[in-house]
ZADO-1210 file (C-alpha; in nm, 4 decimals, padded with zeros to 6 digits):
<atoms>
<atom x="17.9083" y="10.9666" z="04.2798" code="UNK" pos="1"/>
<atom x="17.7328" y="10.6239" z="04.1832" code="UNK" pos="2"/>
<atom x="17.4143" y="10.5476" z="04.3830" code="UNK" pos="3"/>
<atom x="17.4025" y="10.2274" z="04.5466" code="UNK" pos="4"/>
<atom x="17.1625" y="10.0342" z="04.4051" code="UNK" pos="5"/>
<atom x="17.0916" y="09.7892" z="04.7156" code="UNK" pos="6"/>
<atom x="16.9571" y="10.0962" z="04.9168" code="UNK" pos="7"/>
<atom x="16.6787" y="10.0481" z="04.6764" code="UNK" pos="8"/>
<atom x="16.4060" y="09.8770" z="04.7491" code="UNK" pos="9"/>
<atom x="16.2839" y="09.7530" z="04.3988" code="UNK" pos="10"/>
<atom x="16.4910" y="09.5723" z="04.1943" code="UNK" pos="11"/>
<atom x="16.6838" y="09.6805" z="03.9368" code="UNK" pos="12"/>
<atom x="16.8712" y="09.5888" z="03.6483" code="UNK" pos="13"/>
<atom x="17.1523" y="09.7775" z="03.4510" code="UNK" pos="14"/>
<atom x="17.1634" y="09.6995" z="03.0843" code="UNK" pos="15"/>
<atom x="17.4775" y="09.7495" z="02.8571" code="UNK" pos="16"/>
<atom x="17.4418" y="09.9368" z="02.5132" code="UNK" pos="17"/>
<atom x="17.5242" y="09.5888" z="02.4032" code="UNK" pos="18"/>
<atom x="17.2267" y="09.4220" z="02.5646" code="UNK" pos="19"/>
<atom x="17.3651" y="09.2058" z="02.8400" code="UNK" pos="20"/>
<atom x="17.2943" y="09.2374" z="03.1625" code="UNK" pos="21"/>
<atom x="17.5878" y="09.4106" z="03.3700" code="UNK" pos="22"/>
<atom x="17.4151" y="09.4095" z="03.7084" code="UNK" pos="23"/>
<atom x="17.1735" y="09.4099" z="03.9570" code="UNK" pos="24"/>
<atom x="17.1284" y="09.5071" z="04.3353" code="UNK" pos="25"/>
<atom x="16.9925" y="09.3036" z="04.6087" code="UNK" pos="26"/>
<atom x="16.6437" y="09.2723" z="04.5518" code="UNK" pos="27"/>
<atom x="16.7374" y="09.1545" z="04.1959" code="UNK" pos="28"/>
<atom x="16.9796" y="08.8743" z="04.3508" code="UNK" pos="29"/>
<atom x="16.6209" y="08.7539" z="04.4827" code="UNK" pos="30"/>
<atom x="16.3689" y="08.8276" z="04.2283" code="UNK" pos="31"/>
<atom x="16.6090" y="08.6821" z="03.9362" code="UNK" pos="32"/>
<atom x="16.7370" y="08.3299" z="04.1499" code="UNK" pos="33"/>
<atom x="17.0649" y="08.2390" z="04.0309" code="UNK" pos="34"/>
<atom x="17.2414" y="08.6163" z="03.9307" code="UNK" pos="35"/>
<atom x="17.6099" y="08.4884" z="03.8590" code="UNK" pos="36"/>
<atom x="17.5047" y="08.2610" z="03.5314" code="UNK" pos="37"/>
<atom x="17.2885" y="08.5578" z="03.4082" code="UNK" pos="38"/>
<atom x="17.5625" y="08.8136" z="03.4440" code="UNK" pos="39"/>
<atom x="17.7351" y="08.9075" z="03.1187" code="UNK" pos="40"/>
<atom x="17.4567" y="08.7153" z="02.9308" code="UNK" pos="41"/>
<atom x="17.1862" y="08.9016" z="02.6789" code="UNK" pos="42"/>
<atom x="16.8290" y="08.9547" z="02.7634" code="UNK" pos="43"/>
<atom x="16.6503" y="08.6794" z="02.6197" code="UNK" pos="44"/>
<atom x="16.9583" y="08.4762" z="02.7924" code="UNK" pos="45"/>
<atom x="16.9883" y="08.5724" z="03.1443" code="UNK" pos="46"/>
<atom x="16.6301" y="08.5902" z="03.1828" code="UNK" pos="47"/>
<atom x="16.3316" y="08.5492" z="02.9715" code="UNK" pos="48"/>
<atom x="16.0527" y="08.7815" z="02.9250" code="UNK" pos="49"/>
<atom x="15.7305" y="08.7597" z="02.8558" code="UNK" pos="50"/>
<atom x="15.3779" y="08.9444" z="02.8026" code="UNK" pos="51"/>
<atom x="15.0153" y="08.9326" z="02.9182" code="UNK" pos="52"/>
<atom x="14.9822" y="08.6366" z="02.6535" code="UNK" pos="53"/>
<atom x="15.2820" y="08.4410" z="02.7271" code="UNK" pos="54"/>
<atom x="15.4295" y="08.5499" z="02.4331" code="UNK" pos="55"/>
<atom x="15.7972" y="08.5912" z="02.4480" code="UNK" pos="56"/>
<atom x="15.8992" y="08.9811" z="02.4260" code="UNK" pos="57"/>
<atom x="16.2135" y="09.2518" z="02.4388" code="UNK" pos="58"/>
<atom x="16.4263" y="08.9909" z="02.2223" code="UNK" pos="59"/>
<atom x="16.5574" y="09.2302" z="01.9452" code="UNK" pos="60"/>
<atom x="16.6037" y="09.5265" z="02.2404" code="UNK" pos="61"/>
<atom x="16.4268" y="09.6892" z="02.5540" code="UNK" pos="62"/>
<atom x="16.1028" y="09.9474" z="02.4858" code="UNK" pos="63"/>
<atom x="15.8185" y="10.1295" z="02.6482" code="UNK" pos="64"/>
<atom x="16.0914" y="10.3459" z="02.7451" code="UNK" pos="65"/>
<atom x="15.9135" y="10.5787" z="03.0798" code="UNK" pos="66"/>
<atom x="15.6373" y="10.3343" z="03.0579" code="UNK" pos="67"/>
<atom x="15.5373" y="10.1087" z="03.2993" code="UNK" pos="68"/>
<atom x="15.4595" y="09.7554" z="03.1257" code="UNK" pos="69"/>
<atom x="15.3705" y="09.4246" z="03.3140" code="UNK" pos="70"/>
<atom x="15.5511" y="09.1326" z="03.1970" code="UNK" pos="71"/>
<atom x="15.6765" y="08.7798" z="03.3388" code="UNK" pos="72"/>
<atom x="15.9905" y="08.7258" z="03.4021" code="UNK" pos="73"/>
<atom x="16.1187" y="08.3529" z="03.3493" code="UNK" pos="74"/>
<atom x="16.3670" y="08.3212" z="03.6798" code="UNK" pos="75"/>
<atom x="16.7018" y="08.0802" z="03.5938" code="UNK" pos="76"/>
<atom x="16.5101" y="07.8214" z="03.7929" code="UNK" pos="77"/>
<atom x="16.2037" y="07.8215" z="03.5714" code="UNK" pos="78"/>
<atom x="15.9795" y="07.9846" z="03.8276" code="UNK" pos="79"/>
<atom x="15.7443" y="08.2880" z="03.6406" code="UNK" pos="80"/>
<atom x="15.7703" y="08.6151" z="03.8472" code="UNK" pos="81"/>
<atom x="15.5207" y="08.8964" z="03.7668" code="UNK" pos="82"/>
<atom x="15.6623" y="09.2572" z="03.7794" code="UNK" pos="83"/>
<atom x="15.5654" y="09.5878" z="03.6841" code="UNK" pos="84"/>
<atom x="15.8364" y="09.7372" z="03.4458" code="UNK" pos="85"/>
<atom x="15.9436" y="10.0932" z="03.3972" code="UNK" pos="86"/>
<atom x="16.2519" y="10.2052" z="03.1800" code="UNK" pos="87"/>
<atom x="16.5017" y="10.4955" z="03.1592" code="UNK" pos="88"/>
<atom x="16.8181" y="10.5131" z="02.9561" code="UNK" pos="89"/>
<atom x="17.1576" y="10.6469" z="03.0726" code="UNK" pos="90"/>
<atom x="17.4158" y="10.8866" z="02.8735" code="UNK" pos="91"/>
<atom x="17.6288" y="10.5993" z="02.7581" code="UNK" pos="92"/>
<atom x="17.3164" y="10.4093" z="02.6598" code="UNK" pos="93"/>
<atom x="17.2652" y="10.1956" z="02.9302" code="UNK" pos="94"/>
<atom x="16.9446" y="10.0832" z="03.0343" code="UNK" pos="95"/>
<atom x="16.8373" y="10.0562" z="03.4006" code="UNK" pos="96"/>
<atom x="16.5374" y="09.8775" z="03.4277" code="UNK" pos="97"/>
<atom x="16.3026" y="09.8938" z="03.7538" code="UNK" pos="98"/>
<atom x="16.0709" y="09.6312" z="03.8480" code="UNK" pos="99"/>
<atom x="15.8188" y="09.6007" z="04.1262" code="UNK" pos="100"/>
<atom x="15.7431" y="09.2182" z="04.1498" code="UNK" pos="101"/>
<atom x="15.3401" y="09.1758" z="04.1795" code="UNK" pos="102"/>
<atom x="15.2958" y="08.9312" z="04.4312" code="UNK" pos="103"/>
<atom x="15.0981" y="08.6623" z="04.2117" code="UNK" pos="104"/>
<atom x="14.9849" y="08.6523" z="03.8509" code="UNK" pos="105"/>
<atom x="14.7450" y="08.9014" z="03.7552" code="UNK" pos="106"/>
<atom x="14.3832" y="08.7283" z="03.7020" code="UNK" pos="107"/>
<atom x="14.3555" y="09.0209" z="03.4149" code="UNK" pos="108"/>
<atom x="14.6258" y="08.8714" z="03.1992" code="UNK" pos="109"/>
<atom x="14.4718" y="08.4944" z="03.2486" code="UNK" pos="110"/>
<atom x="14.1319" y="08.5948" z="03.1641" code="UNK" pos="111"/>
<atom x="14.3552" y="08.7954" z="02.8621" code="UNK" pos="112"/>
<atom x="14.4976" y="08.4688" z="02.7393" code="UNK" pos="113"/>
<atom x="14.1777" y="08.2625" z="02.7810" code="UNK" pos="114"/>
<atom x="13.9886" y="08.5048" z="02.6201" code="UNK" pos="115"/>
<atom x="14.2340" y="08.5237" z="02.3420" code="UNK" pos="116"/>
<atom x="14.2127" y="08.0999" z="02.3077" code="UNK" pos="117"/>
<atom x="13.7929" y="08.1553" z="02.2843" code="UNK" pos="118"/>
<atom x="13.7939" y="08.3564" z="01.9873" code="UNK" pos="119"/>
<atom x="13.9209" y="08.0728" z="01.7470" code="UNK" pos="120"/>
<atom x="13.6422" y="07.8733" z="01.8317" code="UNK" pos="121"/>
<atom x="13.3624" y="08.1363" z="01.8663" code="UNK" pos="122"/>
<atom x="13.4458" y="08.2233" z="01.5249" code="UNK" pos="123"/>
<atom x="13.3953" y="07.9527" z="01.3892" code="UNK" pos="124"/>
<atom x="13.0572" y="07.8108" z="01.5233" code="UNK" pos="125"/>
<atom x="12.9624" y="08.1749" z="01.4420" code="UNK" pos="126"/>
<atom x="13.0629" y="08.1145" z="01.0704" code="UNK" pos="127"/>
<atom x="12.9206" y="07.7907" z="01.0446" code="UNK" pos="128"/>
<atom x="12.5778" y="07.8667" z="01.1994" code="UNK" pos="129"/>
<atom x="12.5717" y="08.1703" z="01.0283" code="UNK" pos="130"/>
<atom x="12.6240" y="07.9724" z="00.6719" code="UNK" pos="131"/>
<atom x="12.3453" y="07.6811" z="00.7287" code="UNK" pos="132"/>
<atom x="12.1050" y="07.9471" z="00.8487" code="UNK" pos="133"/>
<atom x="12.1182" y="08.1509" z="00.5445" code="UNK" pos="134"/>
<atom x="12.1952" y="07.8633" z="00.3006" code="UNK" pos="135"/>
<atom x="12.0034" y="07.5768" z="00.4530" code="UNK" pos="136"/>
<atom x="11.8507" y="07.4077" z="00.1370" code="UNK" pos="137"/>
<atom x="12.1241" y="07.4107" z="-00.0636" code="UNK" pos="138"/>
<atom x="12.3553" y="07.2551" z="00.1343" code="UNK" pos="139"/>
<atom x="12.3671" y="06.8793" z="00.1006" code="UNK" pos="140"/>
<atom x="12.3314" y="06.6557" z="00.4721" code="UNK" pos="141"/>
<atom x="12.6541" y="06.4931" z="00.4497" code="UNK" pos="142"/>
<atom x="12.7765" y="06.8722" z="00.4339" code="UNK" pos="143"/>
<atom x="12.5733" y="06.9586" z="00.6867" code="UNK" pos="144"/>
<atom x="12.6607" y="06.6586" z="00.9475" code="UNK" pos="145"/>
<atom x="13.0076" y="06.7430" z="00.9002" code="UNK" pos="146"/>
<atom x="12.9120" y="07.1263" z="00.9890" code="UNK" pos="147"/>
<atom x="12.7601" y="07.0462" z="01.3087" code="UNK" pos="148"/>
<atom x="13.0556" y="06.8232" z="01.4162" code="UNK" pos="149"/>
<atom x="13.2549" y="07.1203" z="01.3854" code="UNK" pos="150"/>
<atom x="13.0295" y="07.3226" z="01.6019" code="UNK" pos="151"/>
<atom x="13.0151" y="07.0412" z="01.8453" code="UNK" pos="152"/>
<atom x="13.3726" y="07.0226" z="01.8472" code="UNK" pos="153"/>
<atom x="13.4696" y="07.4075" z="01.8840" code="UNK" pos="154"/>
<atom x="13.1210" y="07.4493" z="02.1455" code="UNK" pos="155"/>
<atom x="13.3136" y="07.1478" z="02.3682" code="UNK" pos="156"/>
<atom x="13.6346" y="07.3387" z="02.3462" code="UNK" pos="157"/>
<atom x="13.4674" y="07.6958" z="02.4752" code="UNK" pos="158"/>
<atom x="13.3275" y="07.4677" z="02.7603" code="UNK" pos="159"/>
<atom x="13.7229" y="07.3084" z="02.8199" code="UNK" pos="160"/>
<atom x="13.8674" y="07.7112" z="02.8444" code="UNK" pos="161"/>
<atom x="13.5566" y="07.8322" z="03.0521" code="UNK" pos="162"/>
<atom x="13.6384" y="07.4974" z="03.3117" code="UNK" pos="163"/>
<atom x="13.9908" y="07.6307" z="03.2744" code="UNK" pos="164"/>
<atom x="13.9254" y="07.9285" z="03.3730" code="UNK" pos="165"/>
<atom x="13.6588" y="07.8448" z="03.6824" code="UNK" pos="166"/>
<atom x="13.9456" y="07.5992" z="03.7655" code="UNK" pos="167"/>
<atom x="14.2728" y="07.8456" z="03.7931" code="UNK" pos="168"/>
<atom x="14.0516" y="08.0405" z="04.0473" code="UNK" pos="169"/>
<atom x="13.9196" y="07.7737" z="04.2798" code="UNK" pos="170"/>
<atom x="14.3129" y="07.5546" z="04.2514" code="UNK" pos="171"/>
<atom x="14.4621" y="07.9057" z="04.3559" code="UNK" pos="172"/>
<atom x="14.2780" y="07.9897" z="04.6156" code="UNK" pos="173"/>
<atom x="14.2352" y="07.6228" z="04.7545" code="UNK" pos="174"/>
<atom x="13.8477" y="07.5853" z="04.7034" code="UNK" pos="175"/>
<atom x="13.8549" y="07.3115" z="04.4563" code="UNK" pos="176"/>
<atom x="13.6097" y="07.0235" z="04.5459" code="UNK" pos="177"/>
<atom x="13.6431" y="06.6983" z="04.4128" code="UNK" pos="178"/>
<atom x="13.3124" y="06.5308" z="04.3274" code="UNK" pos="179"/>
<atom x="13.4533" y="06.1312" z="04.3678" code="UNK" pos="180"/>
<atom x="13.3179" y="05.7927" z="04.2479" code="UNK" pos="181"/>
<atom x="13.4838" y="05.5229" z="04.1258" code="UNK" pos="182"/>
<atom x="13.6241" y="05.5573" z="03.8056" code="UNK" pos="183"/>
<atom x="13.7095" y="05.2677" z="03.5281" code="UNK" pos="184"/>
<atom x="14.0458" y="05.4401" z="03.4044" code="UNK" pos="185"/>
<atom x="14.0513" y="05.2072" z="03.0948" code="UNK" pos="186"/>
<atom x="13.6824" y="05.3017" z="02.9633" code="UNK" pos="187"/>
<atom x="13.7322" y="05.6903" z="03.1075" code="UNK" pos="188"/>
<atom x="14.0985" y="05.6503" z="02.8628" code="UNK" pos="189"/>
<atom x="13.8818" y="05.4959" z="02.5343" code="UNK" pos="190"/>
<atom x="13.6616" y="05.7849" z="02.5291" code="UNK" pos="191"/>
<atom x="13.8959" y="06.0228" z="02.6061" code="UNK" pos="192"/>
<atom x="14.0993" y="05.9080" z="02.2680" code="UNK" pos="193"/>
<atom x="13.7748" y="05.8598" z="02.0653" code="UNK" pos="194"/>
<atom x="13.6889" y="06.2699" z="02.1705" code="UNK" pos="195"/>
<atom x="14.0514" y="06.3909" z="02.0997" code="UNK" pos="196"/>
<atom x="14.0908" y="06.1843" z="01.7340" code="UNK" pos="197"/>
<atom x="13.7499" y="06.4278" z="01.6546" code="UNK" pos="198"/>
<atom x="14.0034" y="06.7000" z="01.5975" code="UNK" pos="199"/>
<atom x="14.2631" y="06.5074" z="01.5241" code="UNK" pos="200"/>
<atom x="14.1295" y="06.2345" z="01.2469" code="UNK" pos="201"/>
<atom x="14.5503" y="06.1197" z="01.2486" code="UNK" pos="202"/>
<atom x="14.5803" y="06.0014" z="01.5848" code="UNK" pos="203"/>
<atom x="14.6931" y="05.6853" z="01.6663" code="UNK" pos="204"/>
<atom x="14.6867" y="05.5852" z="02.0164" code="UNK" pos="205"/>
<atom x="14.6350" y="05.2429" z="02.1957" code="UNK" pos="206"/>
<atom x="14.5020" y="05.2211" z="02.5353" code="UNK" pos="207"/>
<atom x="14.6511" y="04.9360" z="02.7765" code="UNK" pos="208"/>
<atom x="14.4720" y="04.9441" z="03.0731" code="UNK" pos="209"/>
<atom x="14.2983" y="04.6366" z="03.1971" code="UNK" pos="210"/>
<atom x="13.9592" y="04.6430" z="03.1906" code="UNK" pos="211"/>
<atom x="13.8421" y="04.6704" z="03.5903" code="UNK" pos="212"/>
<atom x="14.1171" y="04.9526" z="03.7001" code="UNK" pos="213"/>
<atom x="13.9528" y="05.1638" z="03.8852" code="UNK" pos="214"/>
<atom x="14.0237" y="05.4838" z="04.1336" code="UNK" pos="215"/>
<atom x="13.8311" y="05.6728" z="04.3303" code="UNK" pos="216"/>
<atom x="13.8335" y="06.0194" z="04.2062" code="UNK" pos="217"/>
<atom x="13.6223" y="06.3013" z="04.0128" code="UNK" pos="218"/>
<atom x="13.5847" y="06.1626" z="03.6577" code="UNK" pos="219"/>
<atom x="13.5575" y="06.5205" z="03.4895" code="UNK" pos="220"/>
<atom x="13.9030" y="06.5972" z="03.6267" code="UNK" pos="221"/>
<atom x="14.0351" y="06.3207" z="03.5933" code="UNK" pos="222"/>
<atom x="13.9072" y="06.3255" z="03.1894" code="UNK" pos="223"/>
<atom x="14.0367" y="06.6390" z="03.1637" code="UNK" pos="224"/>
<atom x="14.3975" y="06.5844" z="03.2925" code="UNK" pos="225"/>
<atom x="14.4165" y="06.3382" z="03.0079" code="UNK" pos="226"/>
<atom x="14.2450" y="06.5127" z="02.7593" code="UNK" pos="227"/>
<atom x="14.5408" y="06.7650" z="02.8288" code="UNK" pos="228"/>
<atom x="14.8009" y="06.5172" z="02.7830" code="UNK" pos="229"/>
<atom x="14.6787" y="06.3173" z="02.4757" code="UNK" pos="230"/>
<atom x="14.6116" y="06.6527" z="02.2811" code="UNK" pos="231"/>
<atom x="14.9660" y="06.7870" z="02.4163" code="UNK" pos="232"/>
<atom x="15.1453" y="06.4246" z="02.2662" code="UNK" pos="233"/>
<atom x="14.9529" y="06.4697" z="01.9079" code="UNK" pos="234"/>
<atom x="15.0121" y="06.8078" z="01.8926" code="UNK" pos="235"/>
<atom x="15.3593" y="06.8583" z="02.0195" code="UNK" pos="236"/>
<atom x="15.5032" y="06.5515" z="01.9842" code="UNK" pos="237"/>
<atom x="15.2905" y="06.2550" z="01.7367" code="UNK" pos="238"/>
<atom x="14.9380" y="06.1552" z="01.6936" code="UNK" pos="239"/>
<atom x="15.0881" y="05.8488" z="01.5532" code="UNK" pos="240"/>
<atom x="15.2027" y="05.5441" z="01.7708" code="UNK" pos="241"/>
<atom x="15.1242" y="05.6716" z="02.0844" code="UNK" pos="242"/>
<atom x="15.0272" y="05.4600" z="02.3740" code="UNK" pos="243"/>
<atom x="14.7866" y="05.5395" z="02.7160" code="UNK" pos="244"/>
<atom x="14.8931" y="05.2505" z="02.9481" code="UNK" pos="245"/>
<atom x="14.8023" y="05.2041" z="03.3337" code="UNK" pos="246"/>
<atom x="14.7708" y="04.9797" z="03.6202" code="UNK" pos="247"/>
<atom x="14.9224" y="04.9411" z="03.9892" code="UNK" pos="248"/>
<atom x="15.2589" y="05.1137" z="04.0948" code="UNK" pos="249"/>
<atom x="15.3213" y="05.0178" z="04.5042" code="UNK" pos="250"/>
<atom x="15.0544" y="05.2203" z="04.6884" code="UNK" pos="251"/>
<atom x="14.9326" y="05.4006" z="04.3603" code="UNK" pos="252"/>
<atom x="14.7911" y="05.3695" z="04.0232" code="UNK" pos="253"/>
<atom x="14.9668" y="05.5094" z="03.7372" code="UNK" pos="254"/>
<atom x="14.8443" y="05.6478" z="03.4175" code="UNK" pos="255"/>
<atom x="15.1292" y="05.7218" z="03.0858" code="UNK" pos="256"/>
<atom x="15.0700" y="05.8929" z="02.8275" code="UNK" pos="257"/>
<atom x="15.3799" y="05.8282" z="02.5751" code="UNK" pos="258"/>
<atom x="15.4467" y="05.9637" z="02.2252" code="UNK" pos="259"/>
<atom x="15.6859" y="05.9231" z="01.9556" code="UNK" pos="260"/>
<atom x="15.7468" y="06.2651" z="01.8832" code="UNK" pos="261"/>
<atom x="16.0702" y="06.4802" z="01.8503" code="UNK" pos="262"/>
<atom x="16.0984" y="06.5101" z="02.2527" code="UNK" pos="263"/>
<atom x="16.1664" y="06.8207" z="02.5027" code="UNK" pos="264"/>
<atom x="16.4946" y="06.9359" z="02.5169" code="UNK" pos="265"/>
<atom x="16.6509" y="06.8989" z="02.9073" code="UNK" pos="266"/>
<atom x="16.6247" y="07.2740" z="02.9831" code="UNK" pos="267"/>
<atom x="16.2571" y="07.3327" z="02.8999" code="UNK" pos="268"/>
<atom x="16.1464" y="06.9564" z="03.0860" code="UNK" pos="269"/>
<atom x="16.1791" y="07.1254" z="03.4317" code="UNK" pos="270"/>
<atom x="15.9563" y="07.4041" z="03.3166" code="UNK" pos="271"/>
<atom x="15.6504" y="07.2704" z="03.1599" code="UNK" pos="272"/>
<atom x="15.4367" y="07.2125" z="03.4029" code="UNK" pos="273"/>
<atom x="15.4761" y="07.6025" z="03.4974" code="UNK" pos="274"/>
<atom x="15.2175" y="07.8586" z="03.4167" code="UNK" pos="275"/>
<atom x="15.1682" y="08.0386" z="03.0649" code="UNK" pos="276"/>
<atom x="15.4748" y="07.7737" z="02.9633" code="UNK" pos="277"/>
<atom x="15.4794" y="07.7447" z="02.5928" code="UNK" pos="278"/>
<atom x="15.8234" y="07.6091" z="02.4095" code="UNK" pos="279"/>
<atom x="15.8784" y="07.8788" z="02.1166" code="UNK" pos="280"/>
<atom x="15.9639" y="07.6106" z="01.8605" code="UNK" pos="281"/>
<atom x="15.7217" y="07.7550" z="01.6125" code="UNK" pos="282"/>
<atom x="15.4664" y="07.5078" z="01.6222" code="UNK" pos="283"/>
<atom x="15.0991" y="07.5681" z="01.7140" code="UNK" pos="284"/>
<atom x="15.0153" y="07.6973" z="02.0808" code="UNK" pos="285"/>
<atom x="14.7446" y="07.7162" z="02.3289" code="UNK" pos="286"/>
<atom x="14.6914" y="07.9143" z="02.6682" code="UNK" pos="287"/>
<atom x="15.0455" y="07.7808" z="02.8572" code="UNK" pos="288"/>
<atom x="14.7762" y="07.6745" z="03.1454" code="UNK" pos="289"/>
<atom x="14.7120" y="07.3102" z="03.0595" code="UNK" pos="290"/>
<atom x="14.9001" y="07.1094" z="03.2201" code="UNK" pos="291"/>
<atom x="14.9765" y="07.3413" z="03.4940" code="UNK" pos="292"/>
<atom x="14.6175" y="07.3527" z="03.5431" code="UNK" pos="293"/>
<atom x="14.6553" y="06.8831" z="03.4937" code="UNK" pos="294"/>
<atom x="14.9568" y="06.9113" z="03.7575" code="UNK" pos="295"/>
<atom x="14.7213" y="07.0660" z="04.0431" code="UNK" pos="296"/>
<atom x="14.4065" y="06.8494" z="03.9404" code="UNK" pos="297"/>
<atom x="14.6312" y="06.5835" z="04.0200" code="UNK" pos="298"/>
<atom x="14.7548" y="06.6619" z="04.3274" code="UNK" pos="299"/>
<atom x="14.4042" y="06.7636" z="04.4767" code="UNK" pos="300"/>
<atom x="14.3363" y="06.4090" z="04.4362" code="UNK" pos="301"/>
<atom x="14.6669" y="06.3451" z="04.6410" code="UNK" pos="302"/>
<atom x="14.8887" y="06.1925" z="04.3293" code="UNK" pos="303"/>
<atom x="15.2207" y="06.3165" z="04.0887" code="UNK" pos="304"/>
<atom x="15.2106" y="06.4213" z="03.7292" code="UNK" pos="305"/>
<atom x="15.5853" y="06.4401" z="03.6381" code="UNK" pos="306"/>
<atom x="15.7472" y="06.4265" z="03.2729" code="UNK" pos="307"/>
<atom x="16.0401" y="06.2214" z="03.1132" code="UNK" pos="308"/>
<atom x="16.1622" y="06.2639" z="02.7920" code="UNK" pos="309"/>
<atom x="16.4482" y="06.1133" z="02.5599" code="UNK" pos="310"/>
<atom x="16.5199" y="06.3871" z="02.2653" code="UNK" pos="311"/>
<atom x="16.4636" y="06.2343" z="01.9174" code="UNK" pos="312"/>
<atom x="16.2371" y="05.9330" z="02.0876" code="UNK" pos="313"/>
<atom x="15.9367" y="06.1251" z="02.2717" code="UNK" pos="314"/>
<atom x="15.7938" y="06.1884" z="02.5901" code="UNK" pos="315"/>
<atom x="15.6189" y="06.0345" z="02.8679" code="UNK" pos="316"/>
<atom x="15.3877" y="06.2217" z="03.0773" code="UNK" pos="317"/>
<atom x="15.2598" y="06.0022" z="03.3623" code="UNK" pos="318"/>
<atom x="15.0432" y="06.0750" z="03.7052" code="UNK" pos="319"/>
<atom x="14.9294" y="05.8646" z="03.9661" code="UNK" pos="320"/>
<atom x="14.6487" y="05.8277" z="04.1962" code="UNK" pos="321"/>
<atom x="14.6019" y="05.6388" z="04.5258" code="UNK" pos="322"/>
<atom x="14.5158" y="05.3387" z="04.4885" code="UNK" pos="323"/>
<atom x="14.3603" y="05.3373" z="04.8356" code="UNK" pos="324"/>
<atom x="14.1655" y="05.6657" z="04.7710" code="UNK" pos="325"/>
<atom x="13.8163" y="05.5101" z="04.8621" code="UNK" pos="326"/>
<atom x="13.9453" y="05.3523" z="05.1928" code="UNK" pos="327"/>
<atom x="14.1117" y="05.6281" z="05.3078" code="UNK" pos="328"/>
<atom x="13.8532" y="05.8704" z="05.2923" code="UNK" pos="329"/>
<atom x="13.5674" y="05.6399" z="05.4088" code="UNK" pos="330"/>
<atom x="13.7605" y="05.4647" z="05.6589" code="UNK" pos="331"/>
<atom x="13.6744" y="05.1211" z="05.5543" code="UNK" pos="332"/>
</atoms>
């Protein structure tokens, strides 16, 4: 007699010896979205999986057979759900996969994945201290100079995942204070692309904002929102060419950031700005948390980020603030 799987209160998923997805019950229907696309499709296809690190798993076949795993499941809508995963196989080689959904994203696996971004750059001021202390005199200044850049650059990136990190908890839980002054977006964009062309010595990136834009609104987040975006455009898309431009939109200001890079295909636009989101195209990687983290520094200040992009031209990632930010909270 064949159990009916919506009398179960999990969700679960039946998996052909071919690796498609053959069915679900009723708490599936709602922890997977849209069911009737997914249906028929391979895993990988109808949904995407991934682990504590965002990286994307259970492509070539499901394991941790009996074992309960926790991954993220990548819903047909691009929302991330968090389950816990256990596994048993059938006599005709089916797999019927169990999931209890975990009600928000485990603060283990971010500190996981931040902790796993640190290490680069802990290594190497390590390394490089390490080598002037026990070779001081024999290594020339110029030498030297150029080792403490690096130490200043890697010791301001450890600073950028730790402010990550601090941030995640306070956006989440709605305790985020905004320390506000006004802010020359112009001058605050300059700096930002003198810091980012320290790491990467190839970027090319004008700034046309007119001198006098200003916006109420916490400098460091603001900073780091486009920090986000101009390393994002020179890493994933081209240091060279790109363009910061701003000024008055209506009621807001508006700040682009716009490369010249290969672009973002339609189905992963919708998705970027979603946590632990990072496009598999084999090209270098970070936490997934960036602009997720850039999205909800935004709107705490009351504005949009939002992405276009034009395959085989590049991308535009703009946000806005209010332009009336100062009166509005002061009244005046």
């Amino acid at each position: 007699m064949d159990l009916d799987l919506d009398l179960l209160p999990d969700v679960v998923l039946l998996i052909g010896p071919d690796g498609t997805l053959e069915r679900t019950n009723r708490a599936g229907v709602a922890f997977l979205g849209s069911v009737d696309a997914a249906i028929g499709k391979p895993v990988g296809e109808a949904f995407e999986l991934r682990d504590a690190l965002g990286r994307p798993t259970w492509r070539d076949g499901v394991v941790d057979v009996g074992k309960e795993t926790e991954l993220t499941f990548r819903r047909s809508d691009g929302e991330d759900v968090v389950a816990v995963l256990t596994v048993a196989f059938t006599d005709e080689g089916r797999a019927v996969v169990c999931a209890r959904p975990i009600s928000d994203k485990s603060g283990i696996a971010i500190v996981s994945t931040v902790s796993h971004e640190l290490r680069s750059p802990l290594t190497s001021v390590k390394g490089y201290v390490s080598l002037m202390l026990n070779r001081w005199d024999r290594i020339d200044d110029a030498k030297k100079r150029e080792m403490l850049e690096q130490v200043h650059h890697d010791a301001d990136r450890v600073t950028r995942l730790v402010t990550e990190l601090l941030d995640i908890s306070r956006l989440e839980t709605g305790r985020l204070v905004l320390q506000r002054q006004m802010v020359d977006l112009g001058q605050l964009a300059a700096s930002v692309v003198e810091k980012v062309a320290m790491a990467y010595p190839k970027l090319d990136c004008a700034v046309s904002i007119a001198t006098g834009t200003e916006a109420y609104a916490d400098p460091d987040k603001i900073e780091q929102v486009l920090t986000n975006l101009v390393e994002n455009a020179a890493k994933y898309g081209n240091p060279l060419g790109m363009e910061i431009s701003g000024g008055r939109d209506g009621d807001d200001l508006r700040v682009s950031v716009t490369d010249r890079g290969d672009g973002i295909p339609a189905d992963d636009l919708p998705r970027v700005f979603t946590k632990f989101f990072r496009r598999d195209h084999g090209r270098p990687t970070g936490t997934g948390l960036g602009l997720w983290i850039s999205r909800g520094l935004v709107e705490a200040h009351d504005g949009e980020l939002i992405a276009t992009s034009t395959v085989g031209e590049g991308s535009t990632f703009s946000f806005t603030l209010p332009a009336d930010a100062f009166e509005a909270i002061h009244g005046s």
